[in-house]
C-alpha positions in Angstrom: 29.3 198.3 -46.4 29.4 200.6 -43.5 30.6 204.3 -44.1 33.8 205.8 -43.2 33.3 208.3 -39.7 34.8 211.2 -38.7 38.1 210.7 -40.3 39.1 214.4 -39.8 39.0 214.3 -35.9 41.6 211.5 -36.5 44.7 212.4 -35.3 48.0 210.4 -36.8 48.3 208.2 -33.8 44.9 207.4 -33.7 44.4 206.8 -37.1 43.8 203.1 -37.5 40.8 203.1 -34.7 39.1 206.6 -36.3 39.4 205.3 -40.1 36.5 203.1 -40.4 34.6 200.6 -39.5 34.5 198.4 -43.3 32.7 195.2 -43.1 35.2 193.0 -45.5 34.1 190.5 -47.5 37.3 188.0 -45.6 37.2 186.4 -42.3 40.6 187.5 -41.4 39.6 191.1 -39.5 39.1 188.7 -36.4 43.4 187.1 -36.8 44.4 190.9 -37.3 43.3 191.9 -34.4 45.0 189.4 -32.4 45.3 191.3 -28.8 49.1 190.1 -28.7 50.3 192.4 -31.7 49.6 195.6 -29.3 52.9 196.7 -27.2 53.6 198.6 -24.0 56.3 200.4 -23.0 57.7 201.3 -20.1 60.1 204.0 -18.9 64.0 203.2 -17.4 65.1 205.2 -15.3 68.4 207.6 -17.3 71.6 207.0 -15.3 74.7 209.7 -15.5 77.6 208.8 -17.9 80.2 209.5 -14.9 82.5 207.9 -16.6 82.6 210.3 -20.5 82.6 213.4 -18.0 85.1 212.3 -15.8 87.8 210.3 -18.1 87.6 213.5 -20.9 90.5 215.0 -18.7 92.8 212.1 -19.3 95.1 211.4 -22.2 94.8 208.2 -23.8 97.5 207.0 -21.9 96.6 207.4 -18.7 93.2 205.4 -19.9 95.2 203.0 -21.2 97.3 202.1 -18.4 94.2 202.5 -16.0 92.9 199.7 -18.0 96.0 197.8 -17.5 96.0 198.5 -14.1 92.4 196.6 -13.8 93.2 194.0 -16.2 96.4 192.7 -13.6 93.7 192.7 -10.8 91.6 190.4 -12.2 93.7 188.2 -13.9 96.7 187.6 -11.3 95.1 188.9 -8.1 91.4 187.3 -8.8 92.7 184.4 -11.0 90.3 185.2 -13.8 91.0 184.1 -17.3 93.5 186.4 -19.2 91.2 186.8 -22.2 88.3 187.3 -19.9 90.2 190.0 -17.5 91.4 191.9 -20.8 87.7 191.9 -22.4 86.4 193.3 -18.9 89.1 195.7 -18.2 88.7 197.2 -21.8 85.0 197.1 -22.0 83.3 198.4 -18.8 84.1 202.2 -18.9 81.6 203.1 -16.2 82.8 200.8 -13.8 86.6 201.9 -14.6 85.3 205.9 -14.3 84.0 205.5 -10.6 87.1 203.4 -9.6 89.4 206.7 -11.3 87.2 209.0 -9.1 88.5 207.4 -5.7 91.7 207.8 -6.6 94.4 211.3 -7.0 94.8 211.5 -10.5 97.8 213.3 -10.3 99.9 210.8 -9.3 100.6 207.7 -11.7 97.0 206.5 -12.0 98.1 203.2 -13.2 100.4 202.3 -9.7 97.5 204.6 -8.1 94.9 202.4 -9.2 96.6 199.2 -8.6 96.9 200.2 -5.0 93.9 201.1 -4.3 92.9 197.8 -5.5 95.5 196.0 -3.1 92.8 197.3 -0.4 89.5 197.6 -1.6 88.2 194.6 -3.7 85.2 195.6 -6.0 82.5 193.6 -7.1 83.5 191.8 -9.8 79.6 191.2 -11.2 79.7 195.1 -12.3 82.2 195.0 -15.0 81.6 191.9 -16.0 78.0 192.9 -16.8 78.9 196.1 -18.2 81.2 194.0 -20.7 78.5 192.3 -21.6 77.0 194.9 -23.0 74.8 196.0 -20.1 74.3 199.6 -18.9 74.4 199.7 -15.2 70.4 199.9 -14.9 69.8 197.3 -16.6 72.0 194.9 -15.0 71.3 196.7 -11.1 68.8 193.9 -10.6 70.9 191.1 -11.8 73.7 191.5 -9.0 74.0 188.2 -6.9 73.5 189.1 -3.4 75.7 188.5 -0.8 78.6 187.6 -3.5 81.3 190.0 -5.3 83.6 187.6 -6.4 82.9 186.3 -10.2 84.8 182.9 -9.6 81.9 182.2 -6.7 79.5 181.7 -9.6 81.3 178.6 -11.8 78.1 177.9 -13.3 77.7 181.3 -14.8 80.9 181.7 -16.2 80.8 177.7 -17.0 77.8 179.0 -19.9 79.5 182.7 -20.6 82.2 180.5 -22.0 80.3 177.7 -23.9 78.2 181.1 -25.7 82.1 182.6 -26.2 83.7 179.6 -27.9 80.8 179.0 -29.9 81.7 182.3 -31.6 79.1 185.1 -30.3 80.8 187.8 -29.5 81.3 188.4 -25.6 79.5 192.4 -25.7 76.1 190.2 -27.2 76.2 187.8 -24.2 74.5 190.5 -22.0 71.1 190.8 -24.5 70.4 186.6 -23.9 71.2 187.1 -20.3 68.4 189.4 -20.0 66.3 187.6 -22.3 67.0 184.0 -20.7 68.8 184.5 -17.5 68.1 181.1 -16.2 70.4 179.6 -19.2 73.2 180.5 -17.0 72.3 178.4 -14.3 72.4 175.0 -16.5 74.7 172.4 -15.4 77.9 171.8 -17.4 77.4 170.3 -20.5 73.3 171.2 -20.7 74.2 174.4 -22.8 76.5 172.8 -25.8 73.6 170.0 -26.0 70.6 172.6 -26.8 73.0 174.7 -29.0 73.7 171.2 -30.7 70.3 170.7 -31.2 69.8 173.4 -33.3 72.5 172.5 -35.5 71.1 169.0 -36.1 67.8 170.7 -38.0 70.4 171.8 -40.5 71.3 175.5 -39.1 74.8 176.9 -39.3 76.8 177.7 -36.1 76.7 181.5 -37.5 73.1 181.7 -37.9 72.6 179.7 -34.7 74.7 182.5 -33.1 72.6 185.0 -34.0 69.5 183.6 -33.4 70.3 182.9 -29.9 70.8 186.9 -29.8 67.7 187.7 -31.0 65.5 185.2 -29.5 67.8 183.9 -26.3 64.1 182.4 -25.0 64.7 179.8 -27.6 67.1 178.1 -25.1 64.8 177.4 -22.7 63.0 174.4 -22.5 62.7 172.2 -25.7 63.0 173.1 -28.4 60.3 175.8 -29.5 57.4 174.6 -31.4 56.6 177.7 -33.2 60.4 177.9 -34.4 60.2 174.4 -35.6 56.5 175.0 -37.1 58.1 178.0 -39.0 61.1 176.1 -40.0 58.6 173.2 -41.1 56.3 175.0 -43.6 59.5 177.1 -45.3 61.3 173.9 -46.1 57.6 172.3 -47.1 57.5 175.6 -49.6 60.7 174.9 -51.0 62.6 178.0 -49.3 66.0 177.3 -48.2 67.4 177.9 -45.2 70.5 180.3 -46.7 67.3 182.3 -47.5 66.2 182.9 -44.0 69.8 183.1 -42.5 70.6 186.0 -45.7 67.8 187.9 -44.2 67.7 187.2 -40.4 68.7 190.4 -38.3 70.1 189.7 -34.9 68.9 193.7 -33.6 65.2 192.8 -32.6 63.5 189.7 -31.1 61.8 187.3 -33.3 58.4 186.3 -32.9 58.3 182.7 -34.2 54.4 182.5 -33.3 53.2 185.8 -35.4 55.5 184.3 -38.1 53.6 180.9 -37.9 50.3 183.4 -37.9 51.2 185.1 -41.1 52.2 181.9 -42.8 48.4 180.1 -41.6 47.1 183.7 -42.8 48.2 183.8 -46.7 47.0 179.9 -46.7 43.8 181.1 -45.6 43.6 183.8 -48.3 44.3 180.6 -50.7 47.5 180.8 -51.3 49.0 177.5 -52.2 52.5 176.2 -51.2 54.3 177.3 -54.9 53.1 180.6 -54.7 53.8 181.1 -50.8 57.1 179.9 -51.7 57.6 182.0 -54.2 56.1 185.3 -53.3 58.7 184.8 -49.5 61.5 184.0 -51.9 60.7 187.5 -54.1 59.9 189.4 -51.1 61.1 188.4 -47.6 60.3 190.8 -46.0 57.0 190.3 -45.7 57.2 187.6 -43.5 60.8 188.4 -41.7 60.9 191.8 -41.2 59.8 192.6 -37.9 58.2 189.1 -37.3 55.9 190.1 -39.7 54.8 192.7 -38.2 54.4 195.1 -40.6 52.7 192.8 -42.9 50.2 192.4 -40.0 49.4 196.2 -39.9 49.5 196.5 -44.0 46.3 193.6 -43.7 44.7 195.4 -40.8 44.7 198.3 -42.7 43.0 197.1 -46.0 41.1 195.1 -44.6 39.4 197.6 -42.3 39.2 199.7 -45.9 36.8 197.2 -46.8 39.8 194.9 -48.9 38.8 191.9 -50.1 40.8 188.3 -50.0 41.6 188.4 -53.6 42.4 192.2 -54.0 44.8 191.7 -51.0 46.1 188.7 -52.7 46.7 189.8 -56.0 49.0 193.0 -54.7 51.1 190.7 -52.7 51.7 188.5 -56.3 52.2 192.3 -57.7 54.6 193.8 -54.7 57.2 196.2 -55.1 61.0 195.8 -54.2 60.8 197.7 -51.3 60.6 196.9 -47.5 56.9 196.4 -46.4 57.7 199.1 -43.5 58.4 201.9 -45.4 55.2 200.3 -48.0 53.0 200.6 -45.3 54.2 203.9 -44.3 53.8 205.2 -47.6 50.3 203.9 -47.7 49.3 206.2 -44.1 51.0 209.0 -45.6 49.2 209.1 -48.9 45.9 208.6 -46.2 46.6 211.5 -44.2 46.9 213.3 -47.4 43.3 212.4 -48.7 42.7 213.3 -45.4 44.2 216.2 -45.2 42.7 218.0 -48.5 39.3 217.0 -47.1 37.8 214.4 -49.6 35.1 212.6 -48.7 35.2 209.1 -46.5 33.8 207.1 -49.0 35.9 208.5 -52.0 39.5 208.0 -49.6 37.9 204.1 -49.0 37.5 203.6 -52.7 41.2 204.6 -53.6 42.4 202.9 -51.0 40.9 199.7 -52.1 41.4 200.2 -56.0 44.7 201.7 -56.0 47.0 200.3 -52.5 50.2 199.7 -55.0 50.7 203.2 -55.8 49.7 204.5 -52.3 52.2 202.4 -50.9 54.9 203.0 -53.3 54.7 206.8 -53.8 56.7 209.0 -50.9 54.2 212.2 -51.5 55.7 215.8 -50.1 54.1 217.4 -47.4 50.1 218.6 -48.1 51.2 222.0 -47.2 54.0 222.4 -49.6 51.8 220.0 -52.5 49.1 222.5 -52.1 51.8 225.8 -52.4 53.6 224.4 -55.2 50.0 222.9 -57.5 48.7 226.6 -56.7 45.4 224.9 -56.3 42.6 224.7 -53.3 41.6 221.4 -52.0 38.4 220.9 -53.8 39.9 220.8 -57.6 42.7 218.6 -55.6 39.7 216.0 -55.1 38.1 216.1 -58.2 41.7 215.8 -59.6 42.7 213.2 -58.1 39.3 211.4 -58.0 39.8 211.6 -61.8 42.9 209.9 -61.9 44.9 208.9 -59.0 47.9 208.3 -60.7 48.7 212.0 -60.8 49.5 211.4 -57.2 53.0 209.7 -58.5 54.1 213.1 -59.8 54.2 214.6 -56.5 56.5 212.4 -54.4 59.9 213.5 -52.7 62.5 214.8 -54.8 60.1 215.8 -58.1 60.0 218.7 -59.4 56.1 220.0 -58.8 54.3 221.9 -61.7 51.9 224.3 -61.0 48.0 223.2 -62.2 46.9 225.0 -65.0 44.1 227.6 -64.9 40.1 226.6 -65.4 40.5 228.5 -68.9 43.3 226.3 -69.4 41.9 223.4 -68.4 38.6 223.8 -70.3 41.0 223.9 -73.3 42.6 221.0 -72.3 39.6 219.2 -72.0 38.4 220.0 -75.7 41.8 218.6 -77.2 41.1 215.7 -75.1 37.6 214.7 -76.6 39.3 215.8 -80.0 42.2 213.7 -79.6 39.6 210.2 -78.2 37.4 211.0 -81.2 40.0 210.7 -83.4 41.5 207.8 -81.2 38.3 205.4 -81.4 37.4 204.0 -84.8 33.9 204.1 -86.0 31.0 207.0 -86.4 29.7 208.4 -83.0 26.3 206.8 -83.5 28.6 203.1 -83.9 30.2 203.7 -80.5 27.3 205.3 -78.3 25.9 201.5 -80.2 28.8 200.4 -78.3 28.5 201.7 -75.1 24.6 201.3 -75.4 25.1 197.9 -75.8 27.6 197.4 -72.6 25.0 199.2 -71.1 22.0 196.9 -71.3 23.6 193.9 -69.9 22.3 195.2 -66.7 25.8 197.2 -65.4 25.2 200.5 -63.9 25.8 203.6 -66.4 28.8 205.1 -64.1 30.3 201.5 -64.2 30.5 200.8 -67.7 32.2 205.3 -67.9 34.6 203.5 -65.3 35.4 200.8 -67.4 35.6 202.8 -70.7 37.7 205.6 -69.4 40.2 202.4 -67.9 40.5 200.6 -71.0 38.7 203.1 -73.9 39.6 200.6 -76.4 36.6 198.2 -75.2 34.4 200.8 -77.8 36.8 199.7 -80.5 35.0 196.2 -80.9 32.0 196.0 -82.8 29.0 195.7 -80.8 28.5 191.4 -82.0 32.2 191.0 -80.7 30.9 192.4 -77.3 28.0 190.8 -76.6 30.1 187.4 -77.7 32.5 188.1 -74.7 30.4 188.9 -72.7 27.9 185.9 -73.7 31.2 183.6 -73.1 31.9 185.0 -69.8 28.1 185.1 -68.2 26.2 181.9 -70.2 29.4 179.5 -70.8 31.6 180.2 -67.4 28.7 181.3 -65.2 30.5 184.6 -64.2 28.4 187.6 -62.9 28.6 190.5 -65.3 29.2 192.5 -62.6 33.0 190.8 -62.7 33.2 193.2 -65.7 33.7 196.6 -63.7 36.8 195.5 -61.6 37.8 193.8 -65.1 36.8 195.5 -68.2 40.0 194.2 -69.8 38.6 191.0 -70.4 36.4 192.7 -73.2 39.8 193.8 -75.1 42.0 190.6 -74.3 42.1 187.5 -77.4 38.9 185.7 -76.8 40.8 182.5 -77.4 43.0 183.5 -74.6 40.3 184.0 -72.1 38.2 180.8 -73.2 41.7 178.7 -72.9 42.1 180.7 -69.3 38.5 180.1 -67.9 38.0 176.7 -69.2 41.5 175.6 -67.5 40.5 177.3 -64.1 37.1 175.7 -64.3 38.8 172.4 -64.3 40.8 173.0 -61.6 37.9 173.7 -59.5 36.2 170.3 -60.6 40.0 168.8 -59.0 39.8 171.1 -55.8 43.2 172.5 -56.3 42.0 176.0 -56.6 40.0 178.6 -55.0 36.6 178.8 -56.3 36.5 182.6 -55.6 38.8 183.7 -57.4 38.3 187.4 -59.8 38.1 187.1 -63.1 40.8 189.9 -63.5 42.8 187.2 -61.2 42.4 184.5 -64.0 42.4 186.4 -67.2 44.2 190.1 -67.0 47.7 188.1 -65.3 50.7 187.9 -67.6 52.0 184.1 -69.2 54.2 183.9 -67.0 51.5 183.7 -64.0 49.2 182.4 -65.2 51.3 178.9 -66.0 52.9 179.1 -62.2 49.7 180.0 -60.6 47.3 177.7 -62.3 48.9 175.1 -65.1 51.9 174.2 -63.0 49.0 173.9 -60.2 47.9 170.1 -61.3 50.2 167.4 -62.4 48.3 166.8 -65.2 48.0 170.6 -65.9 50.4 171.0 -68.8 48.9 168.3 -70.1 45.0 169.5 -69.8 45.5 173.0 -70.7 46.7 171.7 -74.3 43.7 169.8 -74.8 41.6 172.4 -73.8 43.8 174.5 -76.4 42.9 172.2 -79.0 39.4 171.7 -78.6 39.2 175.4 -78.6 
């Protein structure tokens, strides 16, 4: 596994390319960096409210009637529509401000404006675009030429009212007209037919409505595959579509294709269609919110850490109620941090792997302000939180910060520590160093086997036959590396029954091919009941039935 480089010439913008360059153990690196998740922006040029500075000098009333003024224009003098000449005349106030500035204000603006309009008609594409919701630059290149008069173009307000009636409000029309502009020129009766559509895969008007908004490309052509692919595999999972219309937000585009991508992305990891189902259902976000998006940069980030497949896995199953956004942005934060008190590449890698749960769930305080209010220089910060990470939960926004105590203190802490852990452990000191000794000679390294005492110290509890038995179980009758033990040294404390009735069932689900072969041992022994029977009894039709044999042979 390749080193972390130069982290502290990263600066935060560029901290994804200067982290490191991990090798994972997954083939997914390849998917995440998928050249279409990159975006560019571009700059619009800022046109002058003339109408806020201009209008501030009239009274309501003068506004009002102004308004009215426009409103007669269009409806009795252009023939528009009533309810359409009353939504433009009330809704295009940058249109309205430049007609006010041609006229004397002094005068009756409302007979002033209605005369002026006897004499100069206006292009009637400008307020209607603005009402759409349209700022004037962003409509500019829209304007038919050669035509001012709205009722010259049936075929565009022919689809303006099919979107209307089918209840989206008339100040969203603009957003699909940018998105899909040729969906205005369909002939009559094209429109309600692709809308209808839609509504025959089982989606309400409402959330039809709003997905128009969002994704107004989805009118164009057939109807899109990757929308239909997404739609597929959620209803294959179980997942109802009240689900995905509760959660669907209208305010940014949806991309239906990097949806698809992150559902083809947890199947790769193994997932199966249960657990997908139920791990979207617990947290959609990771799969609506932003079209996935931030789920995309949460894997490129722990996977370029070095994550494997099952460690990435097995923190979705363990996720937080929060939105994976802000988890992701807690997870930079709490790297800039590490980064910022100058530990060492290889130590920030290993945290991030081990711990990405609390990273991403803790909201730290500034480093500045951490460093003021702990009273403590960035080296002891290391080693402290090298020690135990979870101190790190103690210093998020809105807790109150202790200072550290002194090294005299400290050294007195650490002798009621060792008091209190030999009081803790039962047996003589030469029965546990036995113990450990024993741990030790299975071939595990000696800082592995301090790692896995100092997670679960009740490992030395167990006499030393009980230990080699576990671990004799694990290596000779399952054929597991004793490695496994370091990334799950709570397979020595657990009920031995337990984990033979665990391993055995998983062993047999391999032999049916309804599992992954790969999977950690902490994956298949350390999860809780309720787990367990979802992710691997429930897993086999004959499951329920197997897994009580196999508890009564054992």
């Amino acid at each position: 596994m390749t080193h972390v480089l130069n982290l502290r010439k990263a600066s935060t913008f560029k901290w994804v390319s200067s982290v490191c360059v991990f090798r994972s153990k997954t083939s997914l690196w390849p998917l995440l960096c998928d050249e279409g998740c990159h975006r560019f922006y571009g700059r619009k040029r800022i046109f002058e409210d003339q109408w806020g500075g201009h209008l501030n000098y009239l009274s309501l009333d003068c506004i009002r009637k102004a308004q009215a003024a426009l409103l007669e224009y269009l409806h009795s003098t252009r023939n528009l529509h009533y309810l359409d000449a009353e939504h433009i005349s009330k809704n295009s106030p940058f249109v309205l401000g430049n007609l006010l500035q041609k006229v004397d204000t002094r005068e009756n603006i409302g007979q002033a404006l209605t005369r002026y309009l006897r004499f100069n008609p206006i292009n009637e594409f400008e307020p209607f675009f603005e009402s759409l919701g349209l700022k004037p630059y962003e409509y500019a290149p829209f304007l038919p030429p050669g035509l001012i008069f709205l009722g010259d173009d049936s075929l565009l307000l022919e689809n303006y009212h099919v979107f209307c009636d089918y209840g989206i409000a008339r100040n969203k029309i603009g957003k699909i007209y940018m998105g899909a502009v040729d969906v205005f020129k369909y002939g009559y009766g094209v429109l309600s037919l692709r809308l209808q559509a839609y509504e025959e895969l089982g989606l309400s008007r409402s959330f039809i409505s709003r997905l128009v908004v969002a994704s107004p490309y989805l009118l164009i052509g057939d109807l899109d595959k990757d929308f239909l692919k997404v739609l597929e595999v959620l209803k294959r999972k179980g997942i109802k579509l009240g689900l995905i219309e509760e959660y669907f937000s209208e305010k940014s585009s949806c991309n239906w294709s990097k949806m698809l991508l992150i559902l083809n992305l947890f199947r790769k990891m193994g997932c199966s269609e249960e657990q997908l189902g139920e791990l979207i259902r617990q947290h959609p976000s990771i799969l609506f919110e932003d079209s996935g998006n931030q789920t995309f940069a949460l894997l490129r980030f722990l996977t370029k850490f070095g994550s494997t497949i099952d460690e990435i896995y097995s923190m979705f199953l363990r996720f937080p109620e929060m939105e994976v956004g802000k988890f992701v942005s807690n997870l930079r934060q709490c790297f800039l941090f590490l980064n910022d008190i100058e530990m060492e590449s290889q130590k920030i890698g290993k945290i991030v792997r081990s711990y990405p749960l609390l990273m991403g769930s803790c909201t730290l305080k500034r480093t500045s302000s951490l460093l003021r209010l702990l009273s403590v220089g960035k080296k002891r910060l290391c080693e402290l939180i090298q020690e135990n990470p979870q101190e790190m939960k103690k210093w998020v926004l809105g807790s109150r910060v202790q200072p550290l105590s002194s090294s005299g203190e400290k050294l007195q802490s650490e002798a009621l520590k060792i008091k209190f852990s030999l009081n803790f452990f039962r047996g003589k000191g030469a029965e546990l160093q036995e113990r450990f000794d024993c741990i030790l000679k299975t071939g595990l390294d000696k800082k592995d086997v301090c790692h896995m005492v100092r997670i679960r110290p009740e490992i030395l509890q167990q006499k030393k036959d009980v230990i080699l038995m576990k671990i004799n179980i694990l290596v000779n009758d399952f054929g597991y590396p004793i490695s496994s033990l370091v990334k799950c040294p709570s397979y020595l404390c657990c009920n031995i029954q337990k984990a033979k009735l665990r391993l055995a069932m998983y062993n047999w689900l391999k032999d049916q091919g309804t599992v992954d072969p790969t999977l950690s041992l902490n994956t298949v022994v350390a999860s809780s009941e309720r787990i367990f029977v979802n992710q691997f009894v429930i897993r086999h039709p004959k499951g329920p039935e197997i897994v009580e044999r196999l508890r009564e042979e054992l």
